[in-house]
Structure formats: structure tokens, C-alpha cells
C-alpha positions as CSV (number, residue, x, y, z in Angstrom):
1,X,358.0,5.6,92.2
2,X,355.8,4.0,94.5
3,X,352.0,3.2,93.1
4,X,348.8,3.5,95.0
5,X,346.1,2.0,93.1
6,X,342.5,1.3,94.0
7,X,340.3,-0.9,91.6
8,X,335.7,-1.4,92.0
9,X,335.3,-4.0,89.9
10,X,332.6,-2.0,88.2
11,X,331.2,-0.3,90.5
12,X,328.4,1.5,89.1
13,X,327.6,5.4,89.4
14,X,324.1,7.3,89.9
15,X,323.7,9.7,87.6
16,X,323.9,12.3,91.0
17,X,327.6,10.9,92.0
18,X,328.4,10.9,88.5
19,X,328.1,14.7,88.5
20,X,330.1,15.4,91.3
21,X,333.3,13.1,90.3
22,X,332.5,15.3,87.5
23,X,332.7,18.7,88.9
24,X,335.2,17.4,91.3
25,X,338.0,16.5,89.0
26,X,336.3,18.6,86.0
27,X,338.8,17.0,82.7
28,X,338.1,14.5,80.8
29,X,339.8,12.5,78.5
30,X,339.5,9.5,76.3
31,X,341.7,6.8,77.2
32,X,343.1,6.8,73.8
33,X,344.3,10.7,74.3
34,X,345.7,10.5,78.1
35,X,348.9,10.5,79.5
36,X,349.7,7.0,80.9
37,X,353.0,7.6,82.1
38,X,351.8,8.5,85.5
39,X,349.3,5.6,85.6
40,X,350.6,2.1,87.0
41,X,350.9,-0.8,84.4
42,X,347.8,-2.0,86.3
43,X,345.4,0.4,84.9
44,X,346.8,0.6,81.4
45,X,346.3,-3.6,81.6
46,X,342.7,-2.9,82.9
47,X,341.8,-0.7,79.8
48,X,343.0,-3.1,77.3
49,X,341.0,-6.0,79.2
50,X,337.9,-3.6,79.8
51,X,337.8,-1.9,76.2
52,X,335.9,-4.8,74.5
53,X,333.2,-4.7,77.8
54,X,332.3,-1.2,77.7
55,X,330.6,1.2,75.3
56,X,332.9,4.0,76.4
57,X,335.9,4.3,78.3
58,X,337.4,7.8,79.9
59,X,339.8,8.6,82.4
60,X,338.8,12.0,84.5
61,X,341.3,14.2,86.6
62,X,341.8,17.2,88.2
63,X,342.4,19.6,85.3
64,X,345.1,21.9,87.2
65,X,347.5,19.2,88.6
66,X,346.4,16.3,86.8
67,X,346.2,15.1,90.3
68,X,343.1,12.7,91.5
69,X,342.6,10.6,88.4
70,X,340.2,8.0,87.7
71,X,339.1,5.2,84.6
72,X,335.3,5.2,84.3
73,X,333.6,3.2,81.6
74,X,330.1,3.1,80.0
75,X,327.7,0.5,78.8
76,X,324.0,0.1,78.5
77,X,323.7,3.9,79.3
78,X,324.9,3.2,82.9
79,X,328.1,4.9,83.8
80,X,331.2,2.7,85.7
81,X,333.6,4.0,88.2
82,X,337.0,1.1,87.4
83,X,339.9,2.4,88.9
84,X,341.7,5.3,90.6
85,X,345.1,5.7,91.0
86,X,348.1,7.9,92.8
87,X,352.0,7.9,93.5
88,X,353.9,8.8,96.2
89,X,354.6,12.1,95.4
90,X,350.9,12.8,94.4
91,X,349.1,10.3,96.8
92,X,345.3,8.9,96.1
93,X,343.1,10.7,97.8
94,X,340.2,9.4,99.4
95,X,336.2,9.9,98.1
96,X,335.3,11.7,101.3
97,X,338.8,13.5,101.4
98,X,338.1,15.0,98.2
99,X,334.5,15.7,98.9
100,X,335.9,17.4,101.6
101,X,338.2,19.1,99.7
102,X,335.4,20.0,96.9
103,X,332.7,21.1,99.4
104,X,335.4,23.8,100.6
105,X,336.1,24.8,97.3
106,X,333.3,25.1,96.2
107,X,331.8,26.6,99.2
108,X,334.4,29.7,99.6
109,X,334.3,30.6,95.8
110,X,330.2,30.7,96.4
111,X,330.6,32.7,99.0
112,X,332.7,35.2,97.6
113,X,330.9,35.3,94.3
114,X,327.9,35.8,96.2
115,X,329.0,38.7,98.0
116,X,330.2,40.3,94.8
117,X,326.7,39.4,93.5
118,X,324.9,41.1,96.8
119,X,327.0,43.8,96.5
120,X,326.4,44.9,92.7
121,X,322.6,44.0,93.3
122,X,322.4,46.6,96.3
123,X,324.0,48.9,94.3
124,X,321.4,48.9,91.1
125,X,318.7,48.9,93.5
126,X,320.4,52.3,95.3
127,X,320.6,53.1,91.3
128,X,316.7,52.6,90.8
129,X,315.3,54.1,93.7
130,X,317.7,57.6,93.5
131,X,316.8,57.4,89.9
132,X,312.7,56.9,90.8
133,X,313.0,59.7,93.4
134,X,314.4,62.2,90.9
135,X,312.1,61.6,88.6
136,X,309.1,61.6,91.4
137,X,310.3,65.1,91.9
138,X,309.8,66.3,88.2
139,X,305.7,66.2,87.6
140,X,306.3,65.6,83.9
141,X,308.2,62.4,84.9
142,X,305.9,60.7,87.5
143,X,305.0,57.3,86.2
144,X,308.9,57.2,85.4
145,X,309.7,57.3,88.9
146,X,306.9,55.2,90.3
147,X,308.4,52.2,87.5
148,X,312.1,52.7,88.9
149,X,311.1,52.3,92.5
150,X,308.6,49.3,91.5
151,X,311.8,48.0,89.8
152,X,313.9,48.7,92.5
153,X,311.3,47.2,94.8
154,X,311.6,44.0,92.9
155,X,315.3,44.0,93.0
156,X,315.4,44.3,97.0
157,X,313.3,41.5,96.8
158,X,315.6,39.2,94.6
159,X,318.8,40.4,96.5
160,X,316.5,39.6,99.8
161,X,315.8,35.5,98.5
162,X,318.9,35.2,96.9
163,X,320.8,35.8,100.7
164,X,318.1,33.9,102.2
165,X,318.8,31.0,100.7
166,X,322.5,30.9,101.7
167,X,325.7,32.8,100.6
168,X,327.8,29.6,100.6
169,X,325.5,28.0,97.8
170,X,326.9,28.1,94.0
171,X,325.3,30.1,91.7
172,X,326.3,26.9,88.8
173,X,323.8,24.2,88.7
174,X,326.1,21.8,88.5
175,X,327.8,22.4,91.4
176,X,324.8,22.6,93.6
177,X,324.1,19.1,92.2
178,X,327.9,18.0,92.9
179,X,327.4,19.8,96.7
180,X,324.3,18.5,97.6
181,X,325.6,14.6,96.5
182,X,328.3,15.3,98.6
183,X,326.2,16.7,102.2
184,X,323.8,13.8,101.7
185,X,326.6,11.3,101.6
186,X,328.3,12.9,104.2
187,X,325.1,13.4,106.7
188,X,324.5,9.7,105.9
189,X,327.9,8.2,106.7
């Protein structure tokens, strides 16, 4: 089994790209719990040399395939990004290949949630203003009806923002964060 393995000689990691190795890989697992029979020798030796440096040491891979893995350490509150590491039948991928790959992800499940989320929201505000008018009809229900349609006035509004801002956004705050790391780095490289 052929190794590819990539060391940073602690490089360190903003809080921002941090969050999207994070969301991009999304498991975490102390080195003392992993599963180092994928891992070269070389990482394993880097963990035993490292463990007496840092605070904290993890390893943090893609939760589905176990694919994409990589050692991060902590000291002094800063986090470290060590080592990643692949094989030839599960090759390393690259940071902007799997920002890539991330940002596309991340980008079609927004947009679909989002257009379930549109959806539902026309539909309550086609809830509130038959609802408003039936009641407008009935003189004994007037103010009823006037506070569904100002209700469903309110919810045309969110639904109207909410598209504005962009269908492809996430609706979890953690992946805006992760997305937004990613479109900077990318618009600056």
C-alpha cells in the first residue's frame, strides 16, 4: 500500500480555517481512540514525538469514508494543523480540492433545503391570507382577519429576504462560516 503523506511543521490555524477543516471533514477523534492502521508509521511517530509539545492532540476525518484525515494539535489556546495523510486507494486530497469539493456540497444541499424552505413558507403565507380573508368576510371576526393578513404580510416579507440573500447559502451557521473561509481563500488565490 502506497502512502502519501504531507507534514506543516506546525502550521498554525485561524480560528475561521479552523472551522471549515471542521465542517469539512466533520469527525473528530482523539489520537488515543483512532484507527491507525490506515495511517503511515510516519504520523503515528509524529504523535508520540508531538504529545509532550501540545496541550491537545486530535486527528479529524471525513465521518462517512474515513477518507481526508488529518493530526491537529493545540497549545496556548492556538490550534495546529501537523499532518495529513492518504493511500493509494484513498489518495490525499488537496486543501483547495476539497474546498472545492465542500463548497459544492455544501452549496447544492443549501440550495435544495432552501427551496423546501421557500416552498413551505409560500404555503403558510397562502394559509394566512385565505385564512385573514375568511375571517374579513365574517363581521364578528374582523380584527381576526386583519392579524392573519398582517401575519401573512410579514411572512412574504421573510420568504422575500430570505431568497434575496441567496438560495445557495446554508441555513447552519457553521457552514456559512466554513463557506465563506473557503470563497475568500479562493477569490484571493
Amino acid at each position: 500500500m502506497d502512502i502519501q503523506f504531507e507534514t506543516y511543521t506546525s502550521r498554525s490555524v485561524s480560528e475561521e480555517e479552523y472551522v471549515f477543516w471542521h465542517q469539512a471533514l466533520n469527525r473528530r477523534s482523539e489520537v488515543a481512540h483512532y484507527n491507525w492502521s490506515r495511517a503511515p508509521r510516519e504520523v503515528k511517530q509524529l504523535v508520540d514525538r508531538s504529545s509532550s509539545s501540545y496541550d491537545e492532540l486530535w486527528v479529524e476525518f471525513n465521518w462517512q469514508t474515513g477518507n481526508d484525515p488529518a493530526l491537529f494539535g493545540k497549545k496556548n489556546g492556538q490550534i495546529y494543523i501537523l499532518a495529513r495523510w492518504g493511500t493509494d486507494e484513498v489518495p490525499l486530497r488537496t486543501e483547495s480540492q476539497l474546498m472545492i469539493s465542500y463548497r459544492r456540497r455544501v452549496e447544492a444541499e443549501a440550495t435544495r433545503d432552501n427551496g423546501i424552505l421557500q416552498f413551505y413558507w409560500f404555503l403558510f403565507t397562502g394559509l394566512f391570507v385565505a385564512g385573514g380573508i375568511s375571517f374579513l368576510t365574517r363581521s364578528d371576526l374582523l380584527y381576526g382577519g386583519v392579524a392573519l393578513l398582517a401575519l401573512a404580510l410579514l411572512l412574504e416579507v421573510g420568504r422575500r429576504r430570505h431568497k434575496k440573500r441567496g438560495l445557495d447559502r446554508p441555513i447552519n451557521v457553521w457552514e456559512q462560516k466554513a463557506l465563506d473561509f473557503i470563497k475568500r481563500r479562493q477569490v484571493a488565490g
